[in-house]
C-alpha positions in Angstrom: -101.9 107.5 -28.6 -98.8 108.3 -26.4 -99.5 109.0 -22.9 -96.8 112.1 -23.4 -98.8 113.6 -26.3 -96.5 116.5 -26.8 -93.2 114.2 -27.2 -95.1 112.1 -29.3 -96.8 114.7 -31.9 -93.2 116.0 -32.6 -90.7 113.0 -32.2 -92.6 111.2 -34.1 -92.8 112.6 -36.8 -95.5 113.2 -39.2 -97.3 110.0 -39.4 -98.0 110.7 -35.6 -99.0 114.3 -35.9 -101.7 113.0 -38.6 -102.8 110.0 -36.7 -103.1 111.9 -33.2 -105.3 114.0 -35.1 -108.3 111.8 -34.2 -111.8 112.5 -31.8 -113.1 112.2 -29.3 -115.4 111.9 -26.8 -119.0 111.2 -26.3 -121.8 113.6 -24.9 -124.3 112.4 -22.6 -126.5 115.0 -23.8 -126.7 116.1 -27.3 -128.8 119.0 -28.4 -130.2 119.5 -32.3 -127.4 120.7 -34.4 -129.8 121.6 -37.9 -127.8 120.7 -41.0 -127.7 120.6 -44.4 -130.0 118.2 -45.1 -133.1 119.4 -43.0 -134.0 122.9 -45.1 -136.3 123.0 -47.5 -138.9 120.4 -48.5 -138.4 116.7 -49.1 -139.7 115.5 -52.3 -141.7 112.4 -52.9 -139.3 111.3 -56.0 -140.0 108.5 -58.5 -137.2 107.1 -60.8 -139.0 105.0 -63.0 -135.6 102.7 -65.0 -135.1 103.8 -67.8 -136.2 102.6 -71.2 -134.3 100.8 -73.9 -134.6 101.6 -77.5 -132.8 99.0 -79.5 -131.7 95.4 -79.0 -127.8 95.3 -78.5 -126.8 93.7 -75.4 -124.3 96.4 -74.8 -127.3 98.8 -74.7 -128.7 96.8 -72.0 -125.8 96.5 -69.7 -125.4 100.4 -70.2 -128.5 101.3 -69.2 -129.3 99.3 -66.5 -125.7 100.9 -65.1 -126.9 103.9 -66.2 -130.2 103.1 -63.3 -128.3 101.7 -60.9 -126.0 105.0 -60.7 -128.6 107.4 -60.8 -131.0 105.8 -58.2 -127.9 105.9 -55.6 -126.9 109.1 -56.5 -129.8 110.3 -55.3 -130.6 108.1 -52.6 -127.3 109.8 -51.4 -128.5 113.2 -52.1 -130.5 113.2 -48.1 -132.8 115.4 -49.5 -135.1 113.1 -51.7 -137.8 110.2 -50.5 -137.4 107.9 -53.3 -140.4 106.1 -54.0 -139.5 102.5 -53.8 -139.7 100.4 -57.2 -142.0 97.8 -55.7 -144.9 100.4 -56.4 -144.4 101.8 -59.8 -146.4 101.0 -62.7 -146.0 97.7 -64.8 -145.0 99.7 -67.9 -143.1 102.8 -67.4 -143.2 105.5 -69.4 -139.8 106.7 -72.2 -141.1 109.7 -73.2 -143.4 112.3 -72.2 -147.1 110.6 -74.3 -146.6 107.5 -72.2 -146.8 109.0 -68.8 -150.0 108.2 -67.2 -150.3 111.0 -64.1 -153.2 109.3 -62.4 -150.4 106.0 -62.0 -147.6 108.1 -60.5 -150.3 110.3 -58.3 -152.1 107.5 -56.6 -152.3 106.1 -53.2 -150.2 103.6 -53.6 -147.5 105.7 -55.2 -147.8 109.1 -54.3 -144.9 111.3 -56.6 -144.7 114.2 -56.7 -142.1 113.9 -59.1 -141.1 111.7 -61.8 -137.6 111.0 -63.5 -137.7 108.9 -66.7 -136.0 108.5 -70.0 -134.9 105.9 -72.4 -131.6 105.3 -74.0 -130.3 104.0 -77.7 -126.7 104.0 -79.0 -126.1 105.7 -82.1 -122.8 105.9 -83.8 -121.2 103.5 -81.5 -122.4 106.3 -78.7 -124.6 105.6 -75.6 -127.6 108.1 -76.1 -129.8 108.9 -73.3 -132.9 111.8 -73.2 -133.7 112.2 -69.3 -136.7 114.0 -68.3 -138.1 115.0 -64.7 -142.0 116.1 -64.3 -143.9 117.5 -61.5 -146.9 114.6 -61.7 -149.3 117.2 -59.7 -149.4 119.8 -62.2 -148.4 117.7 -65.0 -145.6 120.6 -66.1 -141.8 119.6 -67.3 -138.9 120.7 -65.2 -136.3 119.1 -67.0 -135.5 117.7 -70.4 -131.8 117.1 -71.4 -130.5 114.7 -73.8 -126.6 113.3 -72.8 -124.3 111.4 -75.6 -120.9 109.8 -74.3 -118.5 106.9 -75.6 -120.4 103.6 -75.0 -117.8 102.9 -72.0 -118.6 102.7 -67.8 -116.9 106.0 -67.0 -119.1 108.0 -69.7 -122.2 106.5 -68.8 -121.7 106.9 -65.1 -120.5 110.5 -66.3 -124.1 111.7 -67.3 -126.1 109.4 -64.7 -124.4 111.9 -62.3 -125.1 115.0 -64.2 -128.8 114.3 -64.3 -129.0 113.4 -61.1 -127.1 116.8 -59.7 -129.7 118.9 -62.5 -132.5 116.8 -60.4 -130.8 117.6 -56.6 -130.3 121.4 -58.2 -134.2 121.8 -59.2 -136.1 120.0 -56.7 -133.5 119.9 -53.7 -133.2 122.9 -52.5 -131.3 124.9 -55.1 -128.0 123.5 -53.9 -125.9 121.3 -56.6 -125.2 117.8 -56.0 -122.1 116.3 -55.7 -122.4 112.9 -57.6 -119.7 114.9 -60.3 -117.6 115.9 -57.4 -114.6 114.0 -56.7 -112.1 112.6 -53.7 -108.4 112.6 -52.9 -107.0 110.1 -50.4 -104.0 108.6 -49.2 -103.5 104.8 -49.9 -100.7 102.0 -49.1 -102.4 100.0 -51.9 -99.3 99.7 -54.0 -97.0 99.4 -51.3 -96.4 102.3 -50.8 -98.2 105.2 -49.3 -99.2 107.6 -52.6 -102.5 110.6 -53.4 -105.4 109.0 -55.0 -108.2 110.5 -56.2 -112.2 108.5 -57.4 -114.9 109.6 -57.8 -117.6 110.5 -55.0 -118.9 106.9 -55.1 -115.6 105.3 -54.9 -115.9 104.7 -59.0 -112.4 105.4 -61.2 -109.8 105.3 -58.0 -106.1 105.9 -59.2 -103.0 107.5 -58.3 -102.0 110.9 -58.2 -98.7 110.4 -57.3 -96.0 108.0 -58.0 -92.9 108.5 -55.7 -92.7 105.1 -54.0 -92.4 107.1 -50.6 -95.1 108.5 -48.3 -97.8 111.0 -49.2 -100.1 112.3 -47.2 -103.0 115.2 -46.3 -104.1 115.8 -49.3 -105.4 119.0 -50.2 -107.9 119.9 -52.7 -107.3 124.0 -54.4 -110.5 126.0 -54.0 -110.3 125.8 -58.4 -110.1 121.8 -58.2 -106.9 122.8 -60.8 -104.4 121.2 -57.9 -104.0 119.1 -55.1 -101.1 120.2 -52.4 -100.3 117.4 -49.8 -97.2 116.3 -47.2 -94.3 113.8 -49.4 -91.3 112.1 -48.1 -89.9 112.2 -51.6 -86.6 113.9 -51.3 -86.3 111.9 -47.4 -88.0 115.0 -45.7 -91.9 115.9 -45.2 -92.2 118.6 -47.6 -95.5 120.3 -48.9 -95.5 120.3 -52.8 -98.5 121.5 -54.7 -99.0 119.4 -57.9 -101.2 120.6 -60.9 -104.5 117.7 -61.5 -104.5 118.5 -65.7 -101.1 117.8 -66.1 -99.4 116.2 -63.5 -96.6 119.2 -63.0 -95.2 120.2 -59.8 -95.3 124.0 -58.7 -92.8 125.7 -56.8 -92.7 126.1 -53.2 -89.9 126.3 -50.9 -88.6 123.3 -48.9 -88.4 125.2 -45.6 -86.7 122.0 -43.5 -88.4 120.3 -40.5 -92.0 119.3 -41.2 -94.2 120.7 -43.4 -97.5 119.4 -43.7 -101.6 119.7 -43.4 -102.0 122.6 -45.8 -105.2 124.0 -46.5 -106.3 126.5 -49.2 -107.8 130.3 -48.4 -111.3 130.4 -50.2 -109.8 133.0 -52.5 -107.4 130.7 -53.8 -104.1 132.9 -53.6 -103.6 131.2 -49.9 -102.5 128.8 -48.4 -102.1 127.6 -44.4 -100.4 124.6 -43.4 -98.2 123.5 -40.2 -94.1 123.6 -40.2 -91.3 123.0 -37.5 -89.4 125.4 -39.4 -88.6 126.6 -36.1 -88.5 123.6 -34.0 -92.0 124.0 -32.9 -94.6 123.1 -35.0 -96.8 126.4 -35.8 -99.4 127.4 -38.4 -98.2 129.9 -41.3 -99.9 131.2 -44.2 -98.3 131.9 -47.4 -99.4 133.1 -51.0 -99.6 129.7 -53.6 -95.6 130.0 -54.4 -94.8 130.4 -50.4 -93.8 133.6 -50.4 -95.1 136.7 -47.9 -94.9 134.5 -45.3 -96.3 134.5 -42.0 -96.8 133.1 -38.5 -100.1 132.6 -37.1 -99.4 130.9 -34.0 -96.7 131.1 -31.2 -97.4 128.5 -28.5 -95.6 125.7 -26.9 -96.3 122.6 -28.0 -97.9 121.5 -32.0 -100.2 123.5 -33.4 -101.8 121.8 -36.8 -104.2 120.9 -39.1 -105.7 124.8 -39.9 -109.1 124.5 -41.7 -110.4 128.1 -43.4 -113.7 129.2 -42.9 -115.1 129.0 -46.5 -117.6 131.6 -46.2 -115.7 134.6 -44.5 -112.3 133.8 -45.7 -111.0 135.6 -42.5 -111.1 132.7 -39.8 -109.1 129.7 -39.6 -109.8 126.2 -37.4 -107.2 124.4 -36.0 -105.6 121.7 -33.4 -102.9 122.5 -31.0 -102.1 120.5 -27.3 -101.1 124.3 -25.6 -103.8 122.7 -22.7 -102.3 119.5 -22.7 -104.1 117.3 -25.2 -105.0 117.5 -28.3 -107.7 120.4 -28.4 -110.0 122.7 -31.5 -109.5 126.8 -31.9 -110.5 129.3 -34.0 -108.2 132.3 -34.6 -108.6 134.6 -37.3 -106.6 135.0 -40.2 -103.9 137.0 -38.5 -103.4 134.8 -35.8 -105.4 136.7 -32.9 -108.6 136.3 -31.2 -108.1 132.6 -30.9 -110.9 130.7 -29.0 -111.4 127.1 -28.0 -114.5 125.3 -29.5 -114.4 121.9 -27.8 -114.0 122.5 -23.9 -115.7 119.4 -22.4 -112.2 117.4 -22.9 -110.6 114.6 -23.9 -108.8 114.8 -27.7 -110.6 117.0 -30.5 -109.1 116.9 -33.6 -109.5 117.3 -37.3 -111.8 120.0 -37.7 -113.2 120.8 -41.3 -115.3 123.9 -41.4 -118.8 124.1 -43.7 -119.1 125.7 -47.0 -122.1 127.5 -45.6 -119.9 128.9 -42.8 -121.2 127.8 -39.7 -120.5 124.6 -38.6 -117.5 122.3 -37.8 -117.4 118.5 -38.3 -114.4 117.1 -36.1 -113.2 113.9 -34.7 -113.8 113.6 -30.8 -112.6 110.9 -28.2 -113.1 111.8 -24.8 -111.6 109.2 -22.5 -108.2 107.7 -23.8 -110.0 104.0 -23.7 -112.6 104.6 -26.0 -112.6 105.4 -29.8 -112.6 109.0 -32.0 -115.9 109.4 -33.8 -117.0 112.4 -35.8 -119.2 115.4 -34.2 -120.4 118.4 -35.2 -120.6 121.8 -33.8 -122.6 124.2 -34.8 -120.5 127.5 -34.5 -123.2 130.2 -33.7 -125.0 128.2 -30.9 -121.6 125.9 -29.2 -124.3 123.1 -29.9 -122.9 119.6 -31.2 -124.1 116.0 -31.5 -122.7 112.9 -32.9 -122.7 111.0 -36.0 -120.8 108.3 -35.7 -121.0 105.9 -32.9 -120.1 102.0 -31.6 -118.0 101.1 -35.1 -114.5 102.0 -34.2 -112.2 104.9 -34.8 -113.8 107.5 -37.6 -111.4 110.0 -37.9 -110.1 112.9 -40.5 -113.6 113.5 -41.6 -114.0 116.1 -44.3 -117.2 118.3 -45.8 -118.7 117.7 -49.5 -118.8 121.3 -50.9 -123.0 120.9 -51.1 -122.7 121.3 -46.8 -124.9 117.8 -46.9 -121.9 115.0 -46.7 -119.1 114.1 -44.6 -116.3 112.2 -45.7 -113.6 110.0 -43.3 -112.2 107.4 -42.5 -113.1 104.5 -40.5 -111.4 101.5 -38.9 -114.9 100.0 -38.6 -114.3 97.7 -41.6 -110.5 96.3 -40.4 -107.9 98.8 -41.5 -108.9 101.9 -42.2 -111.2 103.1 -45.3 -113.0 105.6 -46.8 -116.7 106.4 -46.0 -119.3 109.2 -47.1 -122.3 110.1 -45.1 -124.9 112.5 -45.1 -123.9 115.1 -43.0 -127.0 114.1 -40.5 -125.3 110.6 -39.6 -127.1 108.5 -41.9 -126.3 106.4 -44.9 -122.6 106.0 -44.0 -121.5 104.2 -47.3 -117.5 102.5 -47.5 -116.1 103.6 -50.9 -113.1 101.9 -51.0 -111.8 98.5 -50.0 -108.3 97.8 -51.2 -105.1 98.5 -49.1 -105.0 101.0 -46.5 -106.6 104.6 -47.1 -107.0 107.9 -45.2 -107.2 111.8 -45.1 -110.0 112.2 -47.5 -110.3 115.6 -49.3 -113.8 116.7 -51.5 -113.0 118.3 -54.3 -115.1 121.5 -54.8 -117.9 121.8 -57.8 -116.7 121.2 -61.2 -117.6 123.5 -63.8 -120.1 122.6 -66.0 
C-alpha cells in the first residue's frame, strides 16, 4: 500500500484502486455478531451412499461422484451435523422397504434424518431416485427422481439439486447454493480475463476473451449478465456482457476510469465509480447508462458502492475523505452518509447481506499487518472476525443464502479463491491455477 494513499488510488490506476481495496485491522475485543448460519435448528443428517443398480463400471464411477458431491455440498451448507459414515449400518438401504428405523435412530447413530437413493443408467442416461426421511416419525419429505447425460457436469448437476431440496426442507427454509455459481478474475492464460465455475470451484472457464485486463466482476440481480472493468479498447471501461449469449450491451465509454459496478436489487440500476471528472466519485445509472447521477462529491476516491439487497435504498462504499481508506453508507441519493468502521486503519470492500443487515468487509488496522475479513452487523455497530493468521483475505463477497462468504486469499502463495461459511469456518480454496480475485456470487438460479 502507498504511504500517500490518495496519490496512489488515482495515479495508479485501477489495478491500485482494486488492490487498496483490502482490510483491516484486528479487534481486541469482539462481541457476537449472530449470522446466517445460527437460526433455526441443526439437524442430525445421515447420507447413507447411494446404491447402485447395474453392473457398468461407468455406473460406479458416476455414482460414487454422485456421493462424494452431495456429502460436501452439504457439509458446506453450515446448517447440517452430518452423521459420520463410520457409524451407519453395514447395508444401506435404495429404497424406502429396506430402511430399517431402529438402525438410523440408535445410540450410536442418532438421525434424525436420512438421505438415500440408488442410481441405474438407462438409455445411455445416469438415473438416480433420491429420497430424504424423517427416521423419528418414519414419514417421507422428499422423493425426486433426476435423469441427466451420463457425463461429470450432469451428474454433479442433480447431486447439487438434491442437496439444495435437502438444505430448503430441513435447513431452515432458505435455498442452498451448491447450483449457484462464481465469477472471478484470473491471469491463468496470460492474461487477466472474467471466469465463472461453479460454487465448488467445478466447470471454471472464461467469460471473456480480450487478451487485456478484466476486472470486478459483477453479477446482474437476474444472473442474465455479468458487468465488469476491461482495458480492451486501452481505457478502463465498464461493459456489461450478456451470460446466454456472450453479446455486449451498450453503455457509454464516459473516459477516465470506470470501474466496480454494482447492480440495484431491482435490476434497472446500476452504481459504479468513474473519474469522469478527474475525481473518482460514485454514480448511478439505469442498465444502458443513461439518467445519470452523482452520488458523491468529496476530495479524494470514493469506490467500490455495494447496494443494500433488502431496502434497495442504501448503498455501502469506500472513500479516503479521512485520510485512509475508510466504509460509509449513504442512501441512494447520495445523502445521509455515515461511517461504519471508526476504530481505524484501512476498511475496505464491503458487501452487504441479502437479508439486509450486515456487512462483510476486509479490515487491516496497522499498515504492518495483513487485511482479513470482518463482519458488522449493521443494526448493533457489532463485528468480529473471520479470518485470521493466513495472510491477506481480501474482496470478500456474500452467497445469496446469507450463510457464505466468498474472497480471496494470499494464504495459499498468490492469491485464490476461497468460500466459507459466513461464521468463519470451513474456509475451502476453489481454485488453484494462475492468479484469481474479485469473486462475485451469482444469485439463485431458477428452477
Amino acid at each position: 500500500m502507498n504511504g500517500n494513499r490518495k496519490t496512489g488510488f488515482i495515479c495508479s490506476g485501477v489495478t491500485a484502486l482494486i488492490l487498496s481495496l483490502g482490510f483491516g485491522n484486528l479487534l481486541s475485543q469482539e462481541p457476537q455478531v449472530k449470522v446466517g448460519t445460527s437460526k433455526g435448528v441443526r439437524s442430525r443428517v445421515a447420507v447413507a451412499d447411494f446404491q447402485v443398480r447395474g453392473s457398468d463400471p461407468q455406473l460406479t464411477q458416476y455414482t460414487t461422484l454422485f456421493n462424494e458431491v452431495l456429502w460436501n455440498d452439504l457439509d458446506m451448507s453450515g446448517v447440517f451435523e452430518l452423521v459420520a459414515k463410520s457409524f451407519y449400518p453395514v447395508k444401506l438401504p435404495s429404497q424406502p422397504n429396506e430402511v430399517i428405523f431402529e438402525q438410523w435412530t440408535s445410540n450410536e447413530v442418532r438421525a434424525q434424518d436420512l438421505a438415500y437413493g440408488n442410481s441405474s443408467i438407462e438409455r445411455t442416461e445416469f438415473v438416480v431416485e433420491c429420497r430424504l426421511v424423517d427416521v423419528s416419525t418414519t414419514e417421507s419429505i422428499i422423493g425426486l427422481r433426476y435423469r441427466v447425460e451420463l457425463e461429470e457436469a450432469g451428474v454433479r448437476s442433480v447431486a447439487h439439486k438434491f442437496a439444495d431440496e435437502i438444505v430448503l426442507k430441513i435447513g431452515g427454509g432458505i435455498r442452498g447454493i451448491a447450483s449457484t455459481k462464481l465469477a472471478f478474475a484470473s491471469d491463468r492464460s496470460g492474461n487477466k480475463e472474467i471466469w465463472t465455475m461453479d460454487y465448488d470451484g467445478f466447470g471454471q472457464r472464461p467469460f471473456t476473451n480480450y487478451k487485456s485486463i478484466s476486472l470486478t466482476p459483477r453479477w446482474s440481480t437476474d444472473n442474465s449478465k455479468i458487468a465488469y472493468t476491461s482495458y480492451k479498447r486501452g481505457n478502463p471501461d465498464l461493459y456489461i456482457q450478456s451470460v446466454p449469449d456472450g453479446r455486449i450491451l451498450s453503455f457509454p465509454l464516459y473516459g477516465g476510469l470506470t470501474t466496480t459496478p454494482a447492480w440495484a436489487p431491482d435490476g434497472e440500476r446500476i452504481a459504479f465509480t468513474s473519474s469522469q471528472t478527474q475525481d473518482p466519485e460514485i454514480y448511478v445509472s439505469d442498465v444502458r447508462g443513461r439518467n445519470l447521477k452523482r452520488l458523491t462529491n468529496s476530495r479524494g476516491v470514493d469506490i467500490s458502492p455495494a447496494w443494500n439487497p433488502k431496502s434497495g435504498r442504501e448503498l455501502a462504499f469506500v472513500s479516503d475523505r479521512s485520510g485512509s481508506p475508510q466504509i460509509y453508507v449513504m442512501d441512494d441519493e447520495g445523502a445521509n452518509t455515515r461511517r461504519i468502521v471508526t476504530e481505524g486503519g484501512e476498511a475496505v470492500g464491503p458487501s452487504w447481506s441479502p437479508d439486509g443487515d450486515k456487512i462483510v468487509f476486509s479490515w487491516r488496522r496497522v499498515l504492518t499487518g495483513n487485511f482479513d475479513i470482518f463482519l458488522a452487523d449493521i443494526v448493533t455497530g457489532q463485528y468480529i472476525q473471520l479470518t485470521r493468521d493466513s495472510g491477506n483475505n481480501e474482496h470478500p463477497v456474500w452467497s445469496p443464502d446469507s450463510r457464505h462468504i466468498a474472497f480471496e486469499s494470499s494464504r495459499a502463495g498468490g492469491k485464490q479463491i476461497f468460500i466459507m461459511v459466513a461464521d468463519g469456518n470451513r474456509q475451502k480454496q476453489i481454485t488453484t491455477a494462475g492468479r484469481n480475485t474479485a469473486p462475485s456470487w451469482s444469485n439463485f438460479f431458477v428452477k
